[in-house]
N, C-alpha and C positions, 0 to 999 in steps of 0.2 A: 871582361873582368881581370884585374891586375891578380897575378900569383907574388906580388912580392911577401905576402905576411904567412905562406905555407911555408910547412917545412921543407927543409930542399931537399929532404931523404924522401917527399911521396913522390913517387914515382905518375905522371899525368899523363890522361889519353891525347894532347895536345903533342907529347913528344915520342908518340911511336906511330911507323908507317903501317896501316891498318889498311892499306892496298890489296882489292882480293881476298879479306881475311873475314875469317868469322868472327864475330865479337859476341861473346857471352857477356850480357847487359845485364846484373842487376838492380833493378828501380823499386821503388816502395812506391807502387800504386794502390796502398791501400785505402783503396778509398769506397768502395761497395757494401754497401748498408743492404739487406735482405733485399738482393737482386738489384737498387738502381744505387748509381753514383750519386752522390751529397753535395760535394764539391772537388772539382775535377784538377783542382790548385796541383796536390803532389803528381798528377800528369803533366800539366803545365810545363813545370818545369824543370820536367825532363827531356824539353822536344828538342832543346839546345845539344844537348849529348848522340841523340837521335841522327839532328839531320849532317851534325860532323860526322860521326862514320857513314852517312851515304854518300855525302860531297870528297869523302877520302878514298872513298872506292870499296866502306868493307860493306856485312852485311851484318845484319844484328839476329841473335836470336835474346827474347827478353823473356824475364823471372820474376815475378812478385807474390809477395804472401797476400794473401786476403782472409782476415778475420783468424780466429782459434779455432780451426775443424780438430786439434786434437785432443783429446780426452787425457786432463796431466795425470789421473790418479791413474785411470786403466792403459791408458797408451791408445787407444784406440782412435782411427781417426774418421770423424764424422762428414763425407761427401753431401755438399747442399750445393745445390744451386743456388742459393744465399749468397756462398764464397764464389761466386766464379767468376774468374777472370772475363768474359764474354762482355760486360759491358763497356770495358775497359777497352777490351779489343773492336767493339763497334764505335766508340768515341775516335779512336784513333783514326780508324778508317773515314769518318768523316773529317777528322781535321788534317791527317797527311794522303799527300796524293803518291798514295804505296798500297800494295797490295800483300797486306796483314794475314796470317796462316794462322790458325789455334790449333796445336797441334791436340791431337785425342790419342787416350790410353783407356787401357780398362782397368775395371776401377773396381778392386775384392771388399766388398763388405767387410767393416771394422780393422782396414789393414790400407785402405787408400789406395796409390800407385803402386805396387811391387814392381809390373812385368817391363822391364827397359829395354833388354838387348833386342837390335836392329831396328827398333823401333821409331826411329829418326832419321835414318840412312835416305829415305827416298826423299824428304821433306826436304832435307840438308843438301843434295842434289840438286831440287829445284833450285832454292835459296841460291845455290852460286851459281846456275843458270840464268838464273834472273826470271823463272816465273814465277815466285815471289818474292816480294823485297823484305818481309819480316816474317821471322817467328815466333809465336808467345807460346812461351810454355804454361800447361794448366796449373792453377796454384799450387806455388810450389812447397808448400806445407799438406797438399794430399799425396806427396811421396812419404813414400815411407822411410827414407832416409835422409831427409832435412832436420829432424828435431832426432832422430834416435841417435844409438851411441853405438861402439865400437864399429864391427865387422858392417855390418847394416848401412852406417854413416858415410864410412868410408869408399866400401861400394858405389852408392849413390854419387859421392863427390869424386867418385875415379871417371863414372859415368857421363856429369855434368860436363868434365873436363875436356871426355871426349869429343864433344860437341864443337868446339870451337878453337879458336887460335892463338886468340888472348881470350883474358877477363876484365871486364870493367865493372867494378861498384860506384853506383850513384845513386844508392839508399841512405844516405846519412843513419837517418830515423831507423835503420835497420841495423841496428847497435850490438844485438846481441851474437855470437856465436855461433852461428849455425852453419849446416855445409854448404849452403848456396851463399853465406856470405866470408866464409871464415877459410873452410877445410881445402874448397874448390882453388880460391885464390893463391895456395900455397902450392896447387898442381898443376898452374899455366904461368903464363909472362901477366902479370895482373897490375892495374892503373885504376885512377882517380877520373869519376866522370866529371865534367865539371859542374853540375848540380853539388855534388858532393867537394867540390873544391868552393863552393860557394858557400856552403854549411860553413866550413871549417875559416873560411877568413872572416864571415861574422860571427864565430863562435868566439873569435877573439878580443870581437870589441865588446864581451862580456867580462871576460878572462881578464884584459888589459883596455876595462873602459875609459873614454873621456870624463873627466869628474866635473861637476860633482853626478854622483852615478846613485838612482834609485834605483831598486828590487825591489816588486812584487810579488811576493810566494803564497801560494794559498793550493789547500784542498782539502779532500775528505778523509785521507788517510793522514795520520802524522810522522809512521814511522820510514814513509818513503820519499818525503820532502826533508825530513832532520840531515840526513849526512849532507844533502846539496845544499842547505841553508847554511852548517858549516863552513862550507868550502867556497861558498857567496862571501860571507859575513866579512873576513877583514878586506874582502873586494870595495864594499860597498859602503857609501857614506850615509845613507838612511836607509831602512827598508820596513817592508810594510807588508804586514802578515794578513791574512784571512782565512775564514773557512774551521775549518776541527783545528787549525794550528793555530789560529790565531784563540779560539775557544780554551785552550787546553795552554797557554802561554796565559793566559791573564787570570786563569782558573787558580795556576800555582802562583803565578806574582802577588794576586790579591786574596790570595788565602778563602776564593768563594766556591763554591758547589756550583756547577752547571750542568746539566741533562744531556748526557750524551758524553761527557767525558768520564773516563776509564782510569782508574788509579795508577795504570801500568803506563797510561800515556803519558799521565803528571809525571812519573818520575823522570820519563824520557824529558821532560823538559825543564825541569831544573839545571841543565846542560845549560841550555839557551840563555834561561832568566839569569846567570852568573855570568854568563861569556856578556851579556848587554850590559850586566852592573856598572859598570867601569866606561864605556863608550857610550851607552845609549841610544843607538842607533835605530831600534826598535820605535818607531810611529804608533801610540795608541789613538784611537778613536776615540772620540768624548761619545757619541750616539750609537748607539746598536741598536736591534730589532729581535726582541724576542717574543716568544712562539708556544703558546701551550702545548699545541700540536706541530708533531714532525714532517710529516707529508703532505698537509694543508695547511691554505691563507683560508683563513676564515675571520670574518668581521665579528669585533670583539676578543678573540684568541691571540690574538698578536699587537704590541704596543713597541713604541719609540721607549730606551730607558736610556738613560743619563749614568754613564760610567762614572762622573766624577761625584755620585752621592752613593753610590757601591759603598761598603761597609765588609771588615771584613768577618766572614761565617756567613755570610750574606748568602741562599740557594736562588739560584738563576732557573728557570723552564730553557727551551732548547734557545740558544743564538744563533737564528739562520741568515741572518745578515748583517753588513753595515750601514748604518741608515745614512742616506745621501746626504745630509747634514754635516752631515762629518767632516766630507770633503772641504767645505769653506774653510773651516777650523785647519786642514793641514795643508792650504792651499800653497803656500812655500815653500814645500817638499819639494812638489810637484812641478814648480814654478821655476824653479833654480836650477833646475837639473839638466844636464847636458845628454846624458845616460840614462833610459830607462828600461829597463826587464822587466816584464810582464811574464807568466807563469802562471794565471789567477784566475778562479773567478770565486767573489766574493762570497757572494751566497752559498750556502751547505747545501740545499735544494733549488730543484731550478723553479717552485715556484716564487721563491724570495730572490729576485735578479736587479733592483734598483738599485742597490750600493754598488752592483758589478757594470751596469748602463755609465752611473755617477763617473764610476772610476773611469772609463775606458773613454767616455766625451772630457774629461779632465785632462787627461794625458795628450788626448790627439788635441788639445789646446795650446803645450805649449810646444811651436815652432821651431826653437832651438835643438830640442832634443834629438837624436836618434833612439827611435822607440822599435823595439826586439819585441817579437810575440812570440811564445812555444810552449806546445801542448794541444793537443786534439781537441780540449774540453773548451781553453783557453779561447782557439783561433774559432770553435764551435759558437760560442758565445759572443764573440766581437762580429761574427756572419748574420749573427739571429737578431740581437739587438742592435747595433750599431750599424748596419749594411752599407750606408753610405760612407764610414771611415773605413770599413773590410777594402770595400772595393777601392776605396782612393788609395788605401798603402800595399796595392797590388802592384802597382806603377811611381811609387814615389817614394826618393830617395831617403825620406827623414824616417821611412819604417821597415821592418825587415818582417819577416815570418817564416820560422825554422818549420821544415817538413814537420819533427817528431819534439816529444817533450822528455822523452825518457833517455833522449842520448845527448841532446842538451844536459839537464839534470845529473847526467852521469859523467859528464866533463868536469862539471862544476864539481862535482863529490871527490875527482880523480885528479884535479887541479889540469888536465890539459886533455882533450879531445883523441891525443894521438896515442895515448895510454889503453883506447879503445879496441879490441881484439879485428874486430876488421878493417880497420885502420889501421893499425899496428902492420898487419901482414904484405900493404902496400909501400910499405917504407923499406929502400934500400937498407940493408945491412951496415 
């Protein structure tokens, strides 16, 4: 993978000698669903960053969150064997020929990891003996000092530090602030794995796509896609909404009632409906699919309607999808486009998914493109219905698929990636 479209201030694990050295790895392998692995993608491809520090002579100890063990209102953190690391660690043991260590701690009811000191000493030992080649540490979100604040935090990330000899992040999707990705790497010699040097040179053929360039944005909440659909918008030469954004965007253009949308969201989108007055970038749908009922397809409760005989005062039951018809009607979008971002799935409920199947065998239709996937719900959905396009743009160049959607999303909102607080701290001065 070429580094010419990084920034020349990140600092990369390609340019330091990790000979003999411990390497503190952070990866976002979150990927464990109530004990078993779903899709084992964000391990994947991490094993490029892996096997260059064994081939360099260092030794890895690795970190990843798995799931919310903590309680945001009471602080408390809930130990499950849900979140562990363990099957993560037995994958790996079957796909590299290394011998994997999970290290254990004890573990205080409603308070996670506290007890650290010396607690690594003999593990860390082996490690540069060579009777093990890895260490994982148990999620690192049941320490108590990953998510807390001051004294607590810092502790913890003086701790982490101790461990090793550099740091490497190659979490992308691991966006937010925290001590294993934030505080730790301001208290070693810290680097870009290249997983995460890979994020960041496809996050620019968003940033600074080939035109003409679609966006697909869609989901359930509105007020967490608006600021990244701003900062999409004079990117993008059409784009194409779904889901509560797209419900709550046509609700106030056509002055109708729909079920499920919120006064407070309307206002939020009179932003939108003004900023398209003028360009029009905004793709409506002539077909949708609306739904008496919210959480069920049931025959008779749900019917194909015709947007273009909408009226306005007109009250809507809920819009839980776009009806694949549709698709033929904006086939030109789709067609023309050099550039396409996906972000989406169409439907509001996953039992309404045929507008989101339409879209996504649309897209992997046209050839020319370079087609970007991101989002858990996003990449979830192109695995479950689509399987045979999932698995082909695992291997081929005209598609990409970002670990995470919220650090995506948050580039886009932030207009550049590197504005990112654990990014930020990997860039020279």
């Amino acid at each position: 993978m070429g580094t010419n479209n990084l920034d020349p201030k990140l600092r990369l694990i390609q340019d330091v000698d990790i000979k003999d050295k411990v390497v503190l790895l952070r990866v976002d392998h979150n990927v464990v669903k109530k004990g078993e692995i779903k899709d084992p993608y964000r391990i994947e491809v991490t094993i490029k960053t892996l096997y260059h520090i064994a081939n360099k002579g260092g030794k890895a100890i690795l970190m990843t969150h798995v799931g919310r063990p903590r309680d945001k209102k009471t602080g408390e953190i809930h130990v499950s064997e849900d979140e562990s690391v363990l099957p993560v660690v037995e994958y790996l043991r079957e796909k590299l020929p290394a011998k994997i260590h999970l290290q254990e701690f004890p573990i205080e009811k409603g308070r996670g990891i506290v007890e650290l000191n010396g607690s690594m000493r003999e593990s860390i030992e082996k490690l540069k003996r060579g009777e093990i080649d890895i260490i994982y540490l148990p999620n690192i979100r049941w320490f108590q000092g990953e998510q807390a604040s001051g004294k607590t935090r810092d502790d913890f990330a003086e701790w982490l530090s101790s461990l090793g000899d550099i740091y490497v992040n190659d979490a992308f999707s691991s966006w937010r602030a925290h001590a294993s990705t934030y505080e730790v790497a301001m208290k070693m010699p810290s680097y870009a794995g290249f997983q995460l040097q890979k994020e960041l040179v496809s996050i620019n053929k968003v940033l600074e796509p080939v035109r003409p360039f679609v966006a697909v944005i869609a989901g359930s909440k509105y007020d967490t896609k608006i600021g990244p659909l701003k900062g999409l918008y004079p990117k993008a030469d059409r784009i194409i909404l779904g889901g509560l954004i797209y419900n709550v965007y046509i609700s106030v253009k056509y002055g109708i009632e729909i079920a499920g949308v919120s006064d407070d969201e309307k206002k939020e989108a009179i932003e939108l409906m003004e900023m398209d007055s003028v360009d029009r970038k905004i793709v409506e749908f002539p077909y949708l699919i609306e739904s008496d009922l919210f959480n069920e397809k049931v025959d008779g409760k749900y019917r194909k309607i015709d947007m273009r005989k909408i009226k306005k005062g007109d009250k809507l039951n809920y819009i839980l999808d776009m009806a694949p018809e549709s698709i033929e009607e904006i086939k030109e979008t789709f067609e023309s486009a050099k550039t396409i971002f996906v972000n989406a799935v169409m439907g509001l409920t996953p039992t309404f998914s045929e507008g989101t199947m339409a879209l996504y065998r649309f897209i992997d239709g046209n050839h020319n493109a370079l087609k970007l996937f991101a989002g858990g719900d996003t990449l979830q959905e192109l695995r479950n219905l689509c399987p045979d396009i999932y698995l082909k743009g695992m291997d081929h160049s005209d598609y990409y698929y970002f670990t995470g959607g919220g650090s995506v999303l948050t580039s886009l909102e932030k207009g550049s990636p590197y504005l990112l607080k654990p990014i930020q701290v990997l860039m020279d001065k």
